[in-house]
C-alpha positions in Angstrom: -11.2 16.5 -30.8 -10.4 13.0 -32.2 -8.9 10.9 -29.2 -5.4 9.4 -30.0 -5.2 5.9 -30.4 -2.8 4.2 -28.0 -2.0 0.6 -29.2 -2.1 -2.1 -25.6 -1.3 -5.6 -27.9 0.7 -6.8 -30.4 0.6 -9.7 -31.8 3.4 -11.3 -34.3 3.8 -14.1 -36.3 7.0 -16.1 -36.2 8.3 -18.2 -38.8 10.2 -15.9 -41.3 8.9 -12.8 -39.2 11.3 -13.3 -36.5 13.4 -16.3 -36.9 14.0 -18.9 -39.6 14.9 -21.8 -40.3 19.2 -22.0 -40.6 19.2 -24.5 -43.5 17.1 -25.2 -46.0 14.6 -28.2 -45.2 16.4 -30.4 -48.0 19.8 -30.1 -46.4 18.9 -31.0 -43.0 16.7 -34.5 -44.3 19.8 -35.1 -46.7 22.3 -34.9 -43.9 19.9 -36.9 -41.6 19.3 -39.6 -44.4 23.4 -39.6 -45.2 24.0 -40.5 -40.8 21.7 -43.9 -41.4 23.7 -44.8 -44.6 21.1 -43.1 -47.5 22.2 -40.7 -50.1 19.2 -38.3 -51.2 20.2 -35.5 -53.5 19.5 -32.0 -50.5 18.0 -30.6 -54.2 15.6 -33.8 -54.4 14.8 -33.6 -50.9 14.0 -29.9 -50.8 11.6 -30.1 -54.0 9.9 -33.4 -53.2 9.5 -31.4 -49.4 7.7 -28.0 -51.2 5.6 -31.1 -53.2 4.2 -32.8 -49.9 3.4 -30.0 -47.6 1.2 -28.7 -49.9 -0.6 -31.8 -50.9 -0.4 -32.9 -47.2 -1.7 -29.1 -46.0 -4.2 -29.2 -48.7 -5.5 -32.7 -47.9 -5.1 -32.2 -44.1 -4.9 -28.8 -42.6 -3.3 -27.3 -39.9 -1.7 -31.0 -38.7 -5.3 -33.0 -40.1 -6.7 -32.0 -36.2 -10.5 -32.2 -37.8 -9.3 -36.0 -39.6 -8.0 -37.4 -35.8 -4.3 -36.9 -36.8 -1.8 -35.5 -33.9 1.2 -32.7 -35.3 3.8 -35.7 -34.6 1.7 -38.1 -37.0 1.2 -35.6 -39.6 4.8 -34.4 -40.1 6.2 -38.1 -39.9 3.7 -38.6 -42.8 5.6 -35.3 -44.3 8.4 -36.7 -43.9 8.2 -40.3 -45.3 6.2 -39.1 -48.2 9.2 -36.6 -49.0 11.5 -39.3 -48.9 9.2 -41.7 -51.1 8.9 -39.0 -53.6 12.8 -38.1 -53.7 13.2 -42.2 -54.8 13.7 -44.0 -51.0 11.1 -46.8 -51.0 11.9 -48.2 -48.2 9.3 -46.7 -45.3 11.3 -48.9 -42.7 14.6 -47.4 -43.2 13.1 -43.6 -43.5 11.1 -44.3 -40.3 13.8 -43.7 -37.6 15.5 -41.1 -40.1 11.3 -39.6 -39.6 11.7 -39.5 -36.1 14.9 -37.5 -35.5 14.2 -35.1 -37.6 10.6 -34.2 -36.0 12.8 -34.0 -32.6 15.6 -32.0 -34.2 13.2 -29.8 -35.7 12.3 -28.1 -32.3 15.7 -27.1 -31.1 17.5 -23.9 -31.1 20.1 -24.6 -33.2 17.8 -25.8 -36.1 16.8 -22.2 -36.0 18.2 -18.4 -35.9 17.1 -14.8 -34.9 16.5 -12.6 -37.6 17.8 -9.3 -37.2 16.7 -6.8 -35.6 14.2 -9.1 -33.3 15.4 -9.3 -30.3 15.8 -4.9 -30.2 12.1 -4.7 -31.5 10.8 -7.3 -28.9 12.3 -5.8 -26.2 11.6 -1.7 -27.5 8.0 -2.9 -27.9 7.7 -4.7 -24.5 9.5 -1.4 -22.5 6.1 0.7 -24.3 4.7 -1.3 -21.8 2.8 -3.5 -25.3 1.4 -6.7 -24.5 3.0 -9.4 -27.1 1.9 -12.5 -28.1 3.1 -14.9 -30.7 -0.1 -16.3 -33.6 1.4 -18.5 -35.4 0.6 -21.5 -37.8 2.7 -23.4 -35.7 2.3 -27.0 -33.9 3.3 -26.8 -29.6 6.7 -27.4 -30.7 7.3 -23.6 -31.0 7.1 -23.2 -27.1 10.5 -25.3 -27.5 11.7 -23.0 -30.2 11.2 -19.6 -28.5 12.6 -21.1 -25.0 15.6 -22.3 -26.4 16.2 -18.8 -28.1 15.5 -16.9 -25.3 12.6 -15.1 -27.1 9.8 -16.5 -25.0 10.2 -14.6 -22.6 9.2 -11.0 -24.3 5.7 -12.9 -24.7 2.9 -13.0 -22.8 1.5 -16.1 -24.2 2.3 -17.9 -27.4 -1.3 -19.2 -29.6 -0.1 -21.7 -32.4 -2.7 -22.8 -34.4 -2.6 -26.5 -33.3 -3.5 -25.0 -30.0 -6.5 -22.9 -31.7 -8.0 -25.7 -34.0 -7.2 -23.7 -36.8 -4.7 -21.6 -38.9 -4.8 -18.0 -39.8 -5.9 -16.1 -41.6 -9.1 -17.9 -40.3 -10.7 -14.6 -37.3 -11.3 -17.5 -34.7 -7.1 -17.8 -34.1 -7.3 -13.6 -34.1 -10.6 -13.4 -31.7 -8.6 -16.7 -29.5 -5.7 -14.3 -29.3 -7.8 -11.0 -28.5 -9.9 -13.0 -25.4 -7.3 -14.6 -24.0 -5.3 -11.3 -23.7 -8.5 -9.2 -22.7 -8.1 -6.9 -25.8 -10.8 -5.5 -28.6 -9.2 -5.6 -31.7 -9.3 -1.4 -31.8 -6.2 -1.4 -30.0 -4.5 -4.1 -31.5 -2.1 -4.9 -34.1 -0.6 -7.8 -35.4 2.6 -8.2 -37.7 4.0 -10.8 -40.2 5.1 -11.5 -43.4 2.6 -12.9 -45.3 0.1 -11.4 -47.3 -3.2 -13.4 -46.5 -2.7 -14.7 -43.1 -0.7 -11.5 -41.8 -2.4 -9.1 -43.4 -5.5 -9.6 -44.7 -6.6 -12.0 -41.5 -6.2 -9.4 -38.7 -7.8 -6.4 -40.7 -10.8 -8.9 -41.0 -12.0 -8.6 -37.2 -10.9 -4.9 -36.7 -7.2 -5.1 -35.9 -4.3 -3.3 -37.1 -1.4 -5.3 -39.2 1.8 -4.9 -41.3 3.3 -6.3 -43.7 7.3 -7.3 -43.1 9.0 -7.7 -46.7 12.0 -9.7 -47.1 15.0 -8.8 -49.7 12.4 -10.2 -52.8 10.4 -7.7 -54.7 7.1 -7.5 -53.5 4.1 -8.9 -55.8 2.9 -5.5 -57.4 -0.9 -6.6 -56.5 -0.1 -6.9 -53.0 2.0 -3.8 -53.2 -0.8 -1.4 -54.6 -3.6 -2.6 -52.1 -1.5 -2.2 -49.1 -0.5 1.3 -48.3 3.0 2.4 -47.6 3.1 3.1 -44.0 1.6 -0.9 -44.0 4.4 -2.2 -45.0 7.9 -3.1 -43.3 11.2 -3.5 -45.3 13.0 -4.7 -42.0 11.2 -5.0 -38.0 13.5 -1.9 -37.5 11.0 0.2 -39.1 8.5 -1.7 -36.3 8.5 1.4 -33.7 8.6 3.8 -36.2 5.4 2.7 -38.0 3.9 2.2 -34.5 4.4 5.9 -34.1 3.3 6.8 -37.0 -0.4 4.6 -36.2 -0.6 5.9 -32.8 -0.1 9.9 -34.5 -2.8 9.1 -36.3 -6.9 9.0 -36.2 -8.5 6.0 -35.4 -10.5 4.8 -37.8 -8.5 6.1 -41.1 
């Protein structure tokens, strides 16, 4: 007779898993920029933001650790390169504008719960789970979770500043599974992104699924990731644990 599986760690992203950001990224530099006497269109700033982070992840990944660059340094870049590209020249007036906003960045109310979080956290904790947070994160998001009262339903948080590198690269995943004493057979991990939530924990033997938002999901992800996989709120979290644990490891 086939053993049941019993699940002993779970392991979540955060960012848009769990909590998100309250206003859009333009809005908060725009509002910054209008307190030191600039006015950037929130539009402009929010488009020329989605530009930069890519071409700054791109050129420098996960915070440009392997180039000698420090989290702080590489989002003040972000920052002043966002502003050049909406049309502010001036580097010496963005600079303290740079600043605030990489402090204001890691407080609780720059941030809010998504439903359902804090009742999944605390179900999963009382089936006596170990959590941890993996996120592609810089140590500001030990800040985040304090001030939201989520860090406490963790047993550790691993961002992947703290790793040396970002999911869905399996060193973050193997990082988390030594440092909670885990093989990857009995754990699972759960986010919202395809590559990194998905794909990266299945890669080293661990369970995952796959939260969905409101948006229709890309039909190429939806046909290679099977139904019970996939989460349509963190409600249906205990439920598909059930479901996992009811079933025979190794399907």
């Amino acid at each position: 007779m086939a053993h049941r599986l019993q699940l002993r760690l779970l392991t979540w992203d955060v960012k848009d898993t769990l909590l998100r950001l309250r206003r859009p990224v333009g809005e908060e530099y725009a509002t910054k920029a209008r307190a030191h006497g600039l006015e950037v269109e929130a539009t402009t700033l929010g488009q020329a933001f989605s530009q930069v982070f890519k071409a700054q992840n791109h050129s420098f990944p996960n915070y440009g650790m392997s180039h000698g660059l420090t989290s702080r340094q590489w989002w003040l870049d972000v920052i002043l390169q966002t502003f050049h590209l909406a049309g502010v020249r001036d580097a010496q007036a963005v600079a303290p504008i740079a600043d605030e906003l990489y402090e204001d960045f890691k407080h609780p109310y720059n941030w809010q719960i998504l439903d359902g979080a804090e009742n999944t956290l605390r179900g999963c904790c009382k089936r006596g789970l170990k959590l941890a947070a993996v996120s592609n994160f810089d140590h500001r998001l030990q800040d985040i979770l304090v001030g939201l009262g989520l860090r406490e339903h963790f047993d550790f948080v691993l961002t992947s500043e703290a790793a040396g590198c970002p999911k869905p690269d399996p060193r973050i995943f193997l990082e988390a599974l030594r440092l909670a004493h885990m093989q990857p057979a009995v754990a699972a991990h759960i986010g919202d992104n395809y590559l990194c939530d998905y794909q990266g924990p299945r890669a080293i033997g661990m369970h995952s699924f796959l939260v969905v938002g409101p948006e229709p999901l890309d039909p190429a992800i939806r046909a290679s990731v099977p139904e019970e996989h996939i989460l349509p709120s963190l409600s249906h979290v205990l439920p598909a644990l059930d479901r996992l644990e009811g079933s025979t490891p190794g399907l």
